[in-house]
N, C-alpha and C positions, 0 to 999 in steps of 0.2 A: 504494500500500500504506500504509497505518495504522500510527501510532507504535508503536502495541500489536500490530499481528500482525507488525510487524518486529522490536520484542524479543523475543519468542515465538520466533522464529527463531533467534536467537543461541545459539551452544552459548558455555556457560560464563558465565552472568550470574547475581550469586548475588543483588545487590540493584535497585531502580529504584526513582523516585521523579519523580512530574507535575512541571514548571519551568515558567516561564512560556514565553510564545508558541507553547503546543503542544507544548511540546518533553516530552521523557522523558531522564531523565537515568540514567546505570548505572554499577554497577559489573561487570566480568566478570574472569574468570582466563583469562590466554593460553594457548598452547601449552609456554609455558614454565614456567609456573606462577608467574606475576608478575600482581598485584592491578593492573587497568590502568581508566581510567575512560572513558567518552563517552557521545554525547549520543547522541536519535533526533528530526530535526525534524518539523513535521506530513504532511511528504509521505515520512517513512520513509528519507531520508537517512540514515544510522551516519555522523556522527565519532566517529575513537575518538581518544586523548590518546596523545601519548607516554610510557612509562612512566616516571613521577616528573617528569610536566613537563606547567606548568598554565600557561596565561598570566597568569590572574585570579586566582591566587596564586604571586608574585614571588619568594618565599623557595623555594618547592618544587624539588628537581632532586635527579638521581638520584644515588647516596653510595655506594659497597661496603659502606659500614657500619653504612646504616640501613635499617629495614625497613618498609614503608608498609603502614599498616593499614586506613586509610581515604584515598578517594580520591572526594569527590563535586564531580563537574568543576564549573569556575568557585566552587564554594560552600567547600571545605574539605578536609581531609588532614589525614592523623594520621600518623605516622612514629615509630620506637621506634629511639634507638640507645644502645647500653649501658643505665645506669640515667636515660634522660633520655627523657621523651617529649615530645615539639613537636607544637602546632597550626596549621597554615597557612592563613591566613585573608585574605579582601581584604584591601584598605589600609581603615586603621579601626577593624576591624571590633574587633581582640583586645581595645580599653581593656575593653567590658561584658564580655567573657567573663574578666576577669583579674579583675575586682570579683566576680562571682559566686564565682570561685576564689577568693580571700582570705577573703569572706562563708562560704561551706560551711568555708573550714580551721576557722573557730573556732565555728561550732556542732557540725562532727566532734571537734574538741580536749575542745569540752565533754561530748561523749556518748560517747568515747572508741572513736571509730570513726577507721580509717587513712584517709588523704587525700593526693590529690595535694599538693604544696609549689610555690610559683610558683620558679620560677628564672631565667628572664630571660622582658621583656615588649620585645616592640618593636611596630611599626606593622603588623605582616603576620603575627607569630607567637608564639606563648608556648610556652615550655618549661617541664615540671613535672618532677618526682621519678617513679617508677615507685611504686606502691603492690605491696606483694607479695602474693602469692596468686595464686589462678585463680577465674574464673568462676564463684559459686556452681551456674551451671547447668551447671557440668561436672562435679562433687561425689558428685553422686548422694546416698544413704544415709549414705557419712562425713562430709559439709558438713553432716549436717544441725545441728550443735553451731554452725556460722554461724547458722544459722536462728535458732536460740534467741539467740543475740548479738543478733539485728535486734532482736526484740519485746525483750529489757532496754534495748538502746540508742536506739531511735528515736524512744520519746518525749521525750528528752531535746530531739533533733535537734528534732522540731516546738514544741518549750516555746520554743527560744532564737532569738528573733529580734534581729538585727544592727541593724535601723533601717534606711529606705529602698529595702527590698524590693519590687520590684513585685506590684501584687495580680496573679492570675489567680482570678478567682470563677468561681461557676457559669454565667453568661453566656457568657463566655470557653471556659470547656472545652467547652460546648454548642457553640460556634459552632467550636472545634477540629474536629469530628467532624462538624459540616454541611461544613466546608470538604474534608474527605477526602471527602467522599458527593460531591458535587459534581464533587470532580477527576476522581472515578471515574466517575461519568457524562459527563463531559467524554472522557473516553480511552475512552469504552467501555469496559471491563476486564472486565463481565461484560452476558448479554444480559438476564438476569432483576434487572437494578436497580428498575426499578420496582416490582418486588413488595418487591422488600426496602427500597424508600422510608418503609410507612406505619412499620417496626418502627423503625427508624432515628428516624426525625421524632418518635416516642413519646420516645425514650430522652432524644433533645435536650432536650424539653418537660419532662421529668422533673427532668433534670440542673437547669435553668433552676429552675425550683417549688421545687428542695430548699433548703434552709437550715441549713447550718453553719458556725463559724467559720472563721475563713484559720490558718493555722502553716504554721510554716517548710515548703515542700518542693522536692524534686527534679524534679518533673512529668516525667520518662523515667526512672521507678527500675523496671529491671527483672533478674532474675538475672543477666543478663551485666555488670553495674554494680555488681555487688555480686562481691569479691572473698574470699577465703579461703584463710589460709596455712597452717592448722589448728592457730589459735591465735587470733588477731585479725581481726576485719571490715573491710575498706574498703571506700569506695563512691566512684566513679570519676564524670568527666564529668558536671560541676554546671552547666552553659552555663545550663541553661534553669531555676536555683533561684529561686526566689517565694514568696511566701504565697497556699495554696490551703488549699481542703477537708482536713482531715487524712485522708477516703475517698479520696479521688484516686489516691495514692502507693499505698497499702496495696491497693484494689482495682484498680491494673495490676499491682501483682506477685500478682493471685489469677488475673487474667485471663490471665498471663504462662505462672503454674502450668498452668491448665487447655489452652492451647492446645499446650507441649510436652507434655500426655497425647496432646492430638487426633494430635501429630503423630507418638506413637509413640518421642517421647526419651526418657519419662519412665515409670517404669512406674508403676501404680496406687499400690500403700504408699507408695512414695515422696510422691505426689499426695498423698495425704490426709495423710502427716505433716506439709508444708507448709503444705499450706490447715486444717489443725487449728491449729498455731502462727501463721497471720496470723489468726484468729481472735479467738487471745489478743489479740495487736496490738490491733486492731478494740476488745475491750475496754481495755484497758489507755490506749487513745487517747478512750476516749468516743465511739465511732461507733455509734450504731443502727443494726441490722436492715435498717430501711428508706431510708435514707441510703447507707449499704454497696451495698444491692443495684440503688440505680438506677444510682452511680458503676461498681461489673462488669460491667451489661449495656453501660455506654457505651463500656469499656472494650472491651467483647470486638467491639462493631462499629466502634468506630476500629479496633483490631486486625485485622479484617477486612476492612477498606478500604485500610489501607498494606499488608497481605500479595498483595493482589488485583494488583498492579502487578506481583507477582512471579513467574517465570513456576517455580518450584519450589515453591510454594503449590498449584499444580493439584491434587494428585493426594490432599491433604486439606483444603479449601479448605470443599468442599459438606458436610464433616462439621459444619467449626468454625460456617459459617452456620446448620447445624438449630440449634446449642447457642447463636449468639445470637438465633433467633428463641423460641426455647422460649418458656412462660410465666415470667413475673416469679418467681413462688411459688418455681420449681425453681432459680433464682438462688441462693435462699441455703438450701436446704435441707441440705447440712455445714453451713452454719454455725451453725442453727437446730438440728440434730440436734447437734453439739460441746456447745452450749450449755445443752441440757437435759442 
């Protein structure tokens, strides 16, 4: 049996994710209603982890008084207790993600968005401050005054660079999203990839061709990153900040938008006051029309290739692929229509 028709199998796995050696990596929720993590290797083995216990993260083990939010075996864990949240990570690995953290406090300090605060660093894990709020993707209708916070705040965020930022250009994001195509035909995940090869390979090409400056970003800003107390903004888990594209950021949170419609969270008004205000954004940053719209279609097929792994994607999966195969044109049609 196959990694993929063995997750498939699993009652209770909310996330996955390709690993090397064939492996598939998950998260699922037991019987108990505890976030627990394992693997699936290429002949279909399940390990599963003991709950809050990793080998290849040494600091992890289970607490009455913390609560695990993330759990991707051998790679990472997140854990919440009181006002403290901790990363558990190899040995090593915390120094760049503690530099990213210090980097994001002071371009949020400057654009006057809420941020994690580092509190203790060691070899295996960093602790930060809780940022308060919820989800802007839980908000609905009354977050949408977060919204409006982003587009005043976030050109700040991409104006203020720290110094010694890693680039990610358009190469880089191009080859992000061959590297999802790939995995996904590696695991089989679906049987019609090759039709969706030539749409795919366009976007890459595209992404590649386009030309815009780097500013500060996030490269994983999506609603659930972005928090709201209903008062002030934060935005959470900066591991991966860089100097990219200023379209990059803005179209995954359009592509973010559109996919909770596909999946029925979100209802239409909602959608469109959204993708009306990243629009602003879009202006407000200097992004064309046409630079915007190749950066969402790349979005929405990376987005379609890490959902594909999932096995609670099924059941709107073949929507969200018509709406990345569509034509280019219908890309940005909100945002062509906002702007007349």
């Amino acid at each position: 049996m196959s990694a993929m028709t063995m997750l498939r199998e699993l009652p209770g796995v909310t996330r996955a994710w390709p690993d090397k050696g064939h492996r598939l990596l998950f998260e699922w929720i037991d019987g108990a209603g505890r976030l627990r993590a394992g693997c699936i290797n290429a002949q279909g083995a399940v390990q599963l982890a003991e709950p809050s216990r990793d080998p290849e993260l040494p600091t992890l083990a289970p607490s009455p008084d913390a609560r695990l939010l993330v759990h991707r075996l051998g790679r990472r864990a997140v854990t919440a207790e009181g006002q403290r949240i901790t990363k558990h990570l190899p040995v090593g690995k915390p120094a760049g993600v503690a530099d990213a953290l210090r980097d994001a406090a002071r371009a949020c300090e400057r654009a006057g968005i809420a941020h994690p605060r580092l509190l203790e660093e060691s070899g295996c894990r960093l602790s930060m401050t809780v940022v308060p709020g919820q989800p802007l993707a839980q908000w609905g209708l009354p977050g949408i005054e977060g919204w409006q916070q982003l587009v005043e705040c976030w050109p700040r965020v991409c104006a203020y660079d720290p110094g010694g930022l890693r680039a990610h250009g358009p190469e880089a994001e191009a080859q992000t999203l061959r590297r999802w195509f790939l995995r996904a035909k590696e695991f089989g995940v679906r049987a019609d990839l090759d039709r969706l090869e030539p749409g795919i390979e366009a976007a890459c090409r595209a992404v590649t061709e386009s030309c815009s400056p780097l500013v500060v970003a996030h490269r994983d800003l999506h609603p659930g990153q972005m928090l709201w107390d209903g008062q002030r903004l934060g935005v959470v888990d900066w591991d991966t900040m860089c100097l990219a594209p200023a379209a990059l950021d803005v179209a995954n949170l359009w592509a973010h938008v559109e996919l909770s419609r596909t999946q029925r969270q979100w209802e239409e008004d909602l959608a469109e006051l959204v993708l009306g205000l990243l629009d602003e954004l879009c202006t407000r940053l200097g992004i064309g029309p046409v630079d915007f719209g190749i950066y969402v279609r790349a979005a929405r097929w990376r987005l379609a290739m890490v959902h594909a792994f999932r096995p609670a994607a099924l059941p709107w999966l073949d929507d969200w692929l018509s709406l990345c195969s569509a034509p280019m044109h219908s890309t940005m049609s909100l945002s062509e229509r906002n702007r007349s």
